[in-house]
C-alpha positions as CSV (number, residue, x, y, z in Angstrom):
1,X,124.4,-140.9,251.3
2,X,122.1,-141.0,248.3
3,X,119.4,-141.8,250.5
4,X,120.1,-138.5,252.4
5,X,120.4,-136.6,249.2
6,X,117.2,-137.9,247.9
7,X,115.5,-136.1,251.2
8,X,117.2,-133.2,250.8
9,X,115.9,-132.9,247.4
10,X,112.6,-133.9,248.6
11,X,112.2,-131.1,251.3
12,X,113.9,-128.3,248.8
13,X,111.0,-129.5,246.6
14,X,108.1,-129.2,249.2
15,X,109.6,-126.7,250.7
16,X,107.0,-123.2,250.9
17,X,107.1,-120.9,248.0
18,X,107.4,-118.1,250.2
19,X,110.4,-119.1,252.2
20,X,112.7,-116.3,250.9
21,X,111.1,-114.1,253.0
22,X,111.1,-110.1,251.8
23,X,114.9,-109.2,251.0
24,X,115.5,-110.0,247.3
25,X,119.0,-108.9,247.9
26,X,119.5,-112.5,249.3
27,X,117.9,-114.3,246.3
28,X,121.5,-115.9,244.6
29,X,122.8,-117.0,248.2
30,X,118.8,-118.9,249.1
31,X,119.2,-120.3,245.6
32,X,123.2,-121.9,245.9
33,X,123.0,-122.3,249.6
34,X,123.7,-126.0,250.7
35,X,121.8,-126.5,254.0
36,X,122.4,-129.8,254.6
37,X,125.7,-130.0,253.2
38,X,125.0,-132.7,251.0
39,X,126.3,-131.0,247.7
40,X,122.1,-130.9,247.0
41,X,120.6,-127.0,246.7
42,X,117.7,-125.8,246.5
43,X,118.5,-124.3,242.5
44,X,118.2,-127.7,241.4
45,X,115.1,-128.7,243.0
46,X,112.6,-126.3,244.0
47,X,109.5,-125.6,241.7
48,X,108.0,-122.9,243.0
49,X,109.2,-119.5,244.5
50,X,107.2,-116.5,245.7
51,X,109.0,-113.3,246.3
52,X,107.3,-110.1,247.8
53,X,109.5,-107.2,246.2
54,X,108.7,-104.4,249.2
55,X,111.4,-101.3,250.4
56,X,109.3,-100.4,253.7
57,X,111.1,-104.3,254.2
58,X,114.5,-104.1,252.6
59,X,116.0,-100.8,253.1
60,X,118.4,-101.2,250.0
61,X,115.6,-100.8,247.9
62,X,114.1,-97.7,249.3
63,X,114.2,-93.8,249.1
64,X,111.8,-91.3,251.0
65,X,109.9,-88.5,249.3
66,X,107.9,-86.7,251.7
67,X,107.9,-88.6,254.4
68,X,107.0,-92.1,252.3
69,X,109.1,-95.0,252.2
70,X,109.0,-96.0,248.2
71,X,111.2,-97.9,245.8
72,X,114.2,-96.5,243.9
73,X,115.7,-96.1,240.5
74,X,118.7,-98.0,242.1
75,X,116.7,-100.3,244.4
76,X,114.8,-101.1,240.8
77,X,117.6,-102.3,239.1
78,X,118.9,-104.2,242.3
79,X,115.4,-106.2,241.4
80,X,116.3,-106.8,237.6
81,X,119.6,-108.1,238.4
82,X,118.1,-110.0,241.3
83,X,115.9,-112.0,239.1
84,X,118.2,-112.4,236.4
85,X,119.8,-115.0,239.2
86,X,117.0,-117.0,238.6
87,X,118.4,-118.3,235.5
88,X,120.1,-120.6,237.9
89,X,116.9,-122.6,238.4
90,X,117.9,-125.8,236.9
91,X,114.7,-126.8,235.5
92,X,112.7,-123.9,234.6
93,X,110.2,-125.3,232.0
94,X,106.6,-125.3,234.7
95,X,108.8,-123.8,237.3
96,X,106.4,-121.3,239.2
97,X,107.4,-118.0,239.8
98,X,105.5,-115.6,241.6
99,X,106.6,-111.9,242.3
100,X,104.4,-109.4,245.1
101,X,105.2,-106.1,244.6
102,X,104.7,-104.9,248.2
103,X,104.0,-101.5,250.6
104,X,106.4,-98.5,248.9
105,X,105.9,-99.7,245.4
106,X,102.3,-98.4,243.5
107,X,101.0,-96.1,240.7
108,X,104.2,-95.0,239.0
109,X,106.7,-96.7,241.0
110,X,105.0,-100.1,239.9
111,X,104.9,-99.3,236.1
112,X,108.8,-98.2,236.8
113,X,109.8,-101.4,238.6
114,X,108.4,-103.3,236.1
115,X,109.3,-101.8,233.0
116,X,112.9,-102.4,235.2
117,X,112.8,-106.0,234.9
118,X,110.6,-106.5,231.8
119,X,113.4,-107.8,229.9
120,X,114.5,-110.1,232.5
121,X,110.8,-110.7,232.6
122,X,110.1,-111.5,228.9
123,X,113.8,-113.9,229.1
124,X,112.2,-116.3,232.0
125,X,109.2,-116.7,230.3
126,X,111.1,-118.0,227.1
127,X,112.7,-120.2,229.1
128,X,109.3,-121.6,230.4
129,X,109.4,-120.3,233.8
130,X,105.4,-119.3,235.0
131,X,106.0,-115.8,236.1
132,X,103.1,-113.7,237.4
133,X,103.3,-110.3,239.2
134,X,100.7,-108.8,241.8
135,X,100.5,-105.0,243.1
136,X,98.9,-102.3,243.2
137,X,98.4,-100.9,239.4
138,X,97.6,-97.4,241.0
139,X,97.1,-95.9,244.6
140,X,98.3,-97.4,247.4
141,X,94.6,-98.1,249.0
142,X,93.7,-100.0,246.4
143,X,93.6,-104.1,246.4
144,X,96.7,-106.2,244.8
145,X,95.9,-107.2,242.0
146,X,97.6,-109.9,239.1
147,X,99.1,-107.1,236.3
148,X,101.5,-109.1,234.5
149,X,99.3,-108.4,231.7
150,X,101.0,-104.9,231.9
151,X,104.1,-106.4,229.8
152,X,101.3,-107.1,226.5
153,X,99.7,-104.2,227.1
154,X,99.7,-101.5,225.4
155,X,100.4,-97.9,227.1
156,X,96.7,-96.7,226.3
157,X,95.8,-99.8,227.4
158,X,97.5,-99.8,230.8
159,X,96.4,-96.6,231.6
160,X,92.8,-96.9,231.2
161,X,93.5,-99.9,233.3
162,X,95.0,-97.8,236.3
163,X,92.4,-94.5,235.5
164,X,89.7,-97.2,236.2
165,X,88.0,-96.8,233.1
166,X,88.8,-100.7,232.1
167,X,89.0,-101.8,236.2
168,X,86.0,-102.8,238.8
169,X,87.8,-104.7,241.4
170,X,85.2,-107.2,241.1
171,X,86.2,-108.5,237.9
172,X,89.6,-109.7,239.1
173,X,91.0,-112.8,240.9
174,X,93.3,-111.4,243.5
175,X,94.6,-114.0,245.0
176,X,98.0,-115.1,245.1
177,X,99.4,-116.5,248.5
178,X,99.3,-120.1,247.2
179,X,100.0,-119.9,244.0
180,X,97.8,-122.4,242.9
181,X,96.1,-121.7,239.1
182,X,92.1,-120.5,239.8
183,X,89.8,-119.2,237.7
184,X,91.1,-115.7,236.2
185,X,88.0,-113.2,235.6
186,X,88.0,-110.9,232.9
187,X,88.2,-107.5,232.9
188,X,86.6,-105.6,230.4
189,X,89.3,-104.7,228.3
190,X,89.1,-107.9,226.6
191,X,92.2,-109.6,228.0
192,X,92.7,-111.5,231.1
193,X,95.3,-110.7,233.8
194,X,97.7,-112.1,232.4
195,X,97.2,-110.6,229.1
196,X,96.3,-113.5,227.2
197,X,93.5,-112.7,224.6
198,X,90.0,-113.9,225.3
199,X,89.7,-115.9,222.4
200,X,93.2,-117.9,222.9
201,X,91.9,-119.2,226.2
């Protein structure tokens, strides 16, 4: 039996960052599910998690304003509460957390859902969890970017980001599917993505 637990543990901690799929709403039953029914789940193992936060995918999130699928004030705060589950991660100092904020969330509905969870946001971080967040900082043409930075921003700062003024999409590292650290460019503002200052790095 330890043997089989040991596996289990094993494969929750290999297992793919993205494997929650798109519905958030699911989160505390992915993170407390037993799959092998060993008494072994994946909260006290996995070390990496990627969730794509999107309400063209998960209809509880979504309200339609002319004709547009976007996010809600409610399906915003189903997001905060959803990620406040993560405090059952068991071992959350390096865990990495990666949140995509997906099709029917951009320019105002992405500073909204964020300013939703930024106290859940600032909590995780205390407790050592990595946790970056990728969208789309303004219309909903342009490329995902990494804007976590938005949370040590200030609002001046922010929105010369979004108006463009601080932002050539060449200056920033958008990748995110493998969560894997890269090199972060800098954009002009003097901070990169994820807000750290230039002269702390």
């Amino acid at each position: 039996m330890d043997m089989a637990r040991e596996v289990a543990a094993a494969y929750y901690r290999a297992m793919p960052a993205d494997r929650l799929g798109y519905d958030i709403t699911r989160l505390r039953d992915f993170l407390v599910y037993d799959h092998f029914h060993l008494d072994v789940v994946p909260a006290e193992h996995i070390r990496h998690l990627r969730i794509t936060v999107s309400p063209v995918e998960c209809a509880r999130l979504s309200m339609v304003i002319n004709e547009t699928i976007c996010i809600s004030e409610a399906g915003q705060q189903i997001v905060n509460m959803r990620l406040k589950e993560l405090d059952l991660i068991q071992h959350k100092v390096g865990f990495r957390l990666t949140v995509v904020l997906g099709f029917g969330i951009w320019g105002a509905w992405t500073e909204q859902t964020m300013e939703a969870f930024r106290g859940t946001y600032e909590a995780l971080k205390a407790e050592g969890i990595e946790f970056r967040v990728y969208g789309q900082s303004s219309k909903a043409h342009y490329p995902v970017l990494r804007i976590d930075g938005y949370f040590k921003m200030s609002r001046e700062q922010w929105y010369e980001f979004v108006s463009g003024q601080a932002r050539d999409e060449g200056d920033f590292d958008v990748e995110h599917s493998d969560d894997e650290d890269g090199s972060e460019r800098v954009a002009r503002y003097g901070t990169t993505l994820d807000g750290k200052d230039l002269e702390a790095e």
